[in-house]
PyMOL CGO cylinders between C-alpha atoms (Angstrom):
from pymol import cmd
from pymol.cgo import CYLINDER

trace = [
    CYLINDER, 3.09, 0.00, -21.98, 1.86, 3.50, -21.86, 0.3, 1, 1, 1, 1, 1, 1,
    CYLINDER, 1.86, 3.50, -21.86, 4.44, 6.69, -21.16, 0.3, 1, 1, 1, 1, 1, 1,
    CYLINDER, 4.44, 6.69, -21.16, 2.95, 9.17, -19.13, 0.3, 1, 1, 1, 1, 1, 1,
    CYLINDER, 2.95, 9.17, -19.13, 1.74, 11.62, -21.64, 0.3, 1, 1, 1, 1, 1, 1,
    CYLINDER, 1.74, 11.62, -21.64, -0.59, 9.10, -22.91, 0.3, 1, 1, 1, 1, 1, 1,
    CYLINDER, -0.59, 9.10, -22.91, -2.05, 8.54, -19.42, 0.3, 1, 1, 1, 1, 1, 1,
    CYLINDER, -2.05, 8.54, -19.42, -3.16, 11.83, -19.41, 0.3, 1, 1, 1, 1, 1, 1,
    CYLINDER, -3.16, 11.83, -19.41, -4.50, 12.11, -23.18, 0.3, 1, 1, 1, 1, 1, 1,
    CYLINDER, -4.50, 12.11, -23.18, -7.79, 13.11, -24.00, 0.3, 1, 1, 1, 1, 1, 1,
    CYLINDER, -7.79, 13.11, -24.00, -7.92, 9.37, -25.40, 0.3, 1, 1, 1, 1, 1, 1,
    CYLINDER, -7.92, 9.37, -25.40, -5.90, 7.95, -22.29, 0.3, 1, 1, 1, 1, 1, 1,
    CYLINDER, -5.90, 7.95, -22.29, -7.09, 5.62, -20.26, 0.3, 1, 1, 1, 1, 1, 1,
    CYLINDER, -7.09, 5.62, -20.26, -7.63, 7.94, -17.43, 0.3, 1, 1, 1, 1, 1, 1,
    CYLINDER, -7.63, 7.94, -17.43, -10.34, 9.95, -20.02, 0.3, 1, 1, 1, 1, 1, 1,
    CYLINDER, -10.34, 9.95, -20.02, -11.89, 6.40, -20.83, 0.3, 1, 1, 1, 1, 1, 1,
    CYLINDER, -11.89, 6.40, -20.83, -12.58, 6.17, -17.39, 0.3, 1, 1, 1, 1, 1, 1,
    CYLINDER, -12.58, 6.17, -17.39, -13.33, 9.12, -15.43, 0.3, 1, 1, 1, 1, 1, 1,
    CYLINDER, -13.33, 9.12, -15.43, -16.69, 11.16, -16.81, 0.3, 1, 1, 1, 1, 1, 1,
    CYLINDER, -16.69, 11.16, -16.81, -15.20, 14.28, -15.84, 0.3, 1, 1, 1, 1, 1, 1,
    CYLINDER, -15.20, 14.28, -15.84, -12.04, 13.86, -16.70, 0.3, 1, 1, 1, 1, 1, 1,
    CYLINDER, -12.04, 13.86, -16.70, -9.95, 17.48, -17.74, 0.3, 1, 1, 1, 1, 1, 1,
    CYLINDER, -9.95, 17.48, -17.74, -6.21, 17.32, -19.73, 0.3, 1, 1, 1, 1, 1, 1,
    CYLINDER, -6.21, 17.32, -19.73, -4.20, 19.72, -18.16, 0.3, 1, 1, 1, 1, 1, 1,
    CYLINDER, -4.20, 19.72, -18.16, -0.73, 20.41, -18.93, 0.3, 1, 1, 1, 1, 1, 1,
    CYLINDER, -0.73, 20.41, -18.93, 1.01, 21.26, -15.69, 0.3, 1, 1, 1, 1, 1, 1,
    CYLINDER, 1.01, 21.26, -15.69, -0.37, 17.24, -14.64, 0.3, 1, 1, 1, 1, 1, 1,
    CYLINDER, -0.37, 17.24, -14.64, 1.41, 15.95, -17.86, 0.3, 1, 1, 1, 1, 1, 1,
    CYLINDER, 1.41, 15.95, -17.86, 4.70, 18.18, -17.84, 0.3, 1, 1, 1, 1, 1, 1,
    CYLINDER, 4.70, 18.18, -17.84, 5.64, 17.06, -14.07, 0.3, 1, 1, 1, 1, 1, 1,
    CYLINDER, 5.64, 17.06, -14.07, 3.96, 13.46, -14.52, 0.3, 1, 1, 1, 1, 1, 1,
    CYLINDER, 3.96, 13.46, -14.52, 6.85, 13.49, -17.37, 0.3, 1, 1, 1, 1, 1, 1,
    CYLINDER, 6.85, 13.49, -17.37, 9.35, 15.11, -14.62, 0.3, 1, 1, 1, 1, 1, 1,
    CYLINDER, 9.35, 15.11, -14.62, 8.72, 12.30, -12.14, 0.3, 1, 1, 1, 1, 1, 1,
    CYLINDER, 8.72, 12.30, -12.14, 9.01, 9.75, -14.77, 0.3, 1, 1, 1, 1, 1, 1,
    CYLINDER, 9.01, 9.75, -14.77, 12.51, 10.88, -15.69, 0.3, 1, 1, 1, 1, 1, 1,
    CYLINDER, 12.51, 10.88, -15.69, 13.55, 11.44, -12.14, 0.3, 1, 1, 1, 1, 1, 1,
    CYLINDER, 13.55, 11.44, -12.14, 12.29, 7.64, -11.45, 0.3, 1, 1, 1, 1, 1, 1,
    CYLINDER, 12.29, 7.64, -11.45, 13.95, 6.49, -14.86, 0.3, 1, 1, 1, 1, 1, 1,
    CYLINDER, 13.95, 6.49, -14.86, 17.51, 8.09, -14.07, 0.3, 1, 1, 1, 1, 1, 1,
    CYLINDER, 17.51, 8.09, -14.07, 17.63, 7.36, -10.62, 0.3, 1, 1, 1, 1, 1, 1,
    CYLINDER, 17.63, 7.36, -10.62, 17.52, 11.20, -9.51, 0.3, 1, 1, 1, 1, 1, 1,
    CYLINDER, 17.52, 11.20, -9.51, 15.77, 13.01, -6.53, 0.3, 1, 1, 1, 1, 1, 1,
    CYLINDER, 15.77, 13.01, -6.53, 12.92, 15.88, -7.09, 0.3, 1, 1, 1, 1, 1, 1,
    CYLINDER, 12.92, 15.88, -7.09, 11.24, 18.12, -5.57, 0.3, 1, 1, 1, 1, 1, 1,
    CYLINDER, 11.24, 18.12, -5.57, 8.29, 19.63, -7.27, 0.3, 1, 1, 1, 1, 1, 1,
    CYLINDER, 8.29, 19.63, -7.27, 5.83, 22.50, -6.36, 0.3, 1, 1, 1, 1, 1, 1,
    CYLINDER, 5.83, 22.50, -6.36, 2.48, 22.59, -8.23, 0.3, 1, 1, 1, 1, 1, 1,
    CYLINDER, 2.48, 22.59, -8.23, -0.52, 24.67, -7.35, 0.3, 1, 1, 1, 1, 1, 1,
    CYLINDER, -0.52, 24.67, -7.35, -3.68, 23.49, -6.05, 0.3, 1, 1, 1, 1, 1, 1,
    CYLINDER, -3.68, 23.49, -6.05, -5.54, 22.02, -9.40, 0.3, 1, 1, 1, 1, 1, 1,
    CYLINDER, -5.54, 22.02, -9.40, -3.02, 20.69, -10.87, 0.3, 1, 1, 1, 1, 1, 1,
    CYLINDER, -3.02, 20.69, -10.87, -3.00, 16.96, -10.25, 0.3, 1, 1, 1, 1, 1, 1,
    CYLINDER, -3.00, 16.96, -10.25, -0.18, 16.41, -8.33, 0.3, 1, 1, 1, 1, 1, 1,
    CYLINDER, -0.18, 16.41, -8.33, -1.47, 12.84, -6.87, 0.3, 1, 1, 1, 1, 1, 1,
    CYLINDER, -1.47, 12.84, -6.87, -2.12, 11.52, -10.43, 0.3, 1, 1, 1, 1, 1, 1,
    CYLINDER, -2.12, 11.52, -10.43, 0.94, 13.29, -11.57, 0.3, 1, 1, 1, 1, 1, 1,
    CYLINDER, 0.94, 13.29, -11.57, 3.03, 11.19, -8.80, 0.3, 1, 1, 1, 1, 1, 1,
    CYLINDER, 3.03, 11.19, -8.80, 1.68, 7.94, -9.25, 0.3, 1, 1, 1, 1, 1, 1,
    CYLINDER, 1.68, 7.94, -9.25, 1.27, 7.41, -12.35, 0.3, 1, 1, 1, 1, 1, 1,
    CYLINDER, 1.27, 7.41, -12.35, 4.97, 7.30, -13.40, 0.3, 1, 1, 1, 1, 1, 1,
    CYLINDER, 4.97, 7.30, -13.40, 5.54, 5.26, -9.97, 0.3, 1, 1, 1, 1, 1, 1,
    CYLINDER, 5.54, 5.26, -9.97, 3.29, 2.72, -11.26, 0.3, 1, 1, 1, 1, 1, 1,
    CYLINDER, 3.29, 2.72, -11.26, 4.23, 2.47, -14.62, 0.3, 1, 1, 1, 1, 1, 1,
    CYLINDER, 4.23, 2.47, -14.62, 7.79, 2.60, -13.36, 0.3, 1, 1, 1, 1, 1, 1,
]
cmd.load_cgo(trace, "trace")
């Protein structure tokens, strides 16, 4: 199974399949926020600019959850 981080690698399988597909850090450090939120049972609430991949940054941990 993949942890989040490697979703959104350069090599990930989000960069495999998306031609225009951009790493950016603020997606991977709440991506990894949610995932430990999810993992320990916690509530979040997160803020992120526009840009910064909040819908990717949600689901993924939720589906690899």
């Amino acid at each position: 199974m993949h942890n989040v981080i490697d979703v959104f690698s350069e090599s990930g399988p989000l960069a495999k399949s998306m031609d225009d597909y951009t790493v950016r850090v603020e997606q991977q450090e709440l991506s990894v926020l949610i995932a430990a939120a999810i993992d320990n049972h916690e509530s979040l609430v997160c803020e992120a600019g526009t840009g910064t991949g909040k819908t990717f940054a949600y689901l993924v941990p939720a589906i690899l959850s």
